[in-house]
C-alpha positions in Angstrom: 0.0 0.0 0.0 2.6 2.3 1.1 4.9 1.4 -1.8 2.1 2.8 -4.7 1.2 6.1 -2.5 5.3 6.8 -3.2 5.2 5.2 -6.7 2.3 7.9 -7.5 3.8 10.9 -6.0 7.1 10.4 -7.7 5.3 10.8 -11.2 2.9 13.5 -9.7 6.3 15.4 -9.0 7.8 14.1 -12.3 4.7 15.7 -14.6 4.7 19.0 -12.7 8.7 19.3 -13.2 8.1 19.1 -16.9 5.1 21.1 -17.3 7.5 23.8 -14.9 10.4 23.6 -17.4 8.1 24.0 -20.4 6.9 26.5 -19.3 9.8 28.5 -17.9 11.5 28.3 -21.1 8.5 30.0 -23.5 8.6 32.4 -20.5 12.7 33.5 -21.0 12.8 34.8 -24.0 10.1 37.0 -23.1 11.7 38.5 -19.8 15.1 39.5 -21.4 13.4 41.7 -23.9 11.6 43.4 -20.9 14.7 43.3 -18.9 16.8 45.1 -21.4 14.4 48.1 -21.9 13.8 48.5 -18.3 17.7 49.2 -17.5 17.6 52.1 -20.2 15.0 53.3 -18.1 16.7 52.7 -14.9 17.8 56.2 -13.4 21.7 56.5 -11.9 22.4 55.4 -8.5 22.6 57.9 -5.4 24.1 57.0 -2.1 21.6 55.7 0.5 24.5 56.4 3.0 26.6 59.6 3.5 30.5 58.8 4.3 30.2 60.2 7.3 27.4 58.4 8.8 29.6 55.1 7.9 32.6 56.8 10.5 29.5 56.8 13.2 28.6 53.0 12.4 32.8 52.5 12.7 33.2 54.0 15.7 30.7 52.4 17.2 31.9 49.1 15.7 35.4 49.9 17.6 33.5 50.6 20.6 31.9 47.1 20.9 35.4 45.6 20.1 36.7 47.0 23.1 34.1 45.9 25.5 32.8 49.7 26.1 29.4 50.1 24.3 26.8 50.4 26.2 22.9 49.8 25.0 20.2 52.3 25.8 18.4 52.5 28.9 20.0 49.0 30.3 23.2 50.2 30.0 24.5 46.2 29.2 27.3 45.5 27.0 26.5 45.4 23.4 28.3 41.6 21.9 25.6 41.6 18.8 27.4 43.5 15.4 24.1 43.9 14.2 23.1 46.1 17.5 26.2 48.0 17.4 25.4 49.1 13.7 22.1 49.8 14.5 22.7 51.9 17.6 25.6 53.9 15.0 23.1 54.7 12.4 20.4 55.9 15.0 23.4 58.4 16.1 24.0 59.7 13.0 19.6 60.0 12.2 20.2 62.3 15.8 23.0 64.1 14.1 21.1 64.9 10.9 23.0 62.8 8.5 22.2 61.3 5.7 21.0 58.0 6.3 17.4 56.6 5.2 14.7 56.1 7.5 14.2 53.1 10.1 12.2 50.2 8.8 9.0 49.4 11.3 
């Protein structure tokens, strides 16, 4: 019993693998003639970041390295990179530089 559930899965899977491939490859040569048009389009590239808001998330960095950053209102020891990044660019968003807004 077991043995045909298995047998008829493997060539459920099989059928949908082909059908998938079919049709991935009538959908290809479509997508690279949008994709080419769409980078024409494409404006230039600003930085999200100024330069000096990376020296806050640096110093900050160097900070937790040395065992003397501090988080918020518990005052514990920041060990997380993540956290010390995040607490230097909420320093420079205090300082007014440019950095873009927090997610929610």
């Amino acid at each position: 019993m077991a043995t045909k559930k298995a047998s008829k899965k493997s060539t459920k899977k099989a059928a949908k693998k082909s059908t998938k491939k079919a049709a991935k490859k009538s959908t290809s040569k479509k997508s690279t003639a949008r994709k080419s048009t769409k980078k024409a389009a494409k404006k230039s590239s600003t930085r999200k970041y100024s330069p000096s808001a990376g020296k806050n998330v640096e110093t900050e960095m160097r900070e937790m390295k040395a065992g003397k950053l501090k988080s918020g209102r518990s005052g514990k020891k920041v060990t997380s990179r993540k956290q010390a990044i995040a607490i230097g660019l909420s320093k420079a968003r205090k300082a007014g530089k440019k950095v873009p807004k927090k997610r929610s």
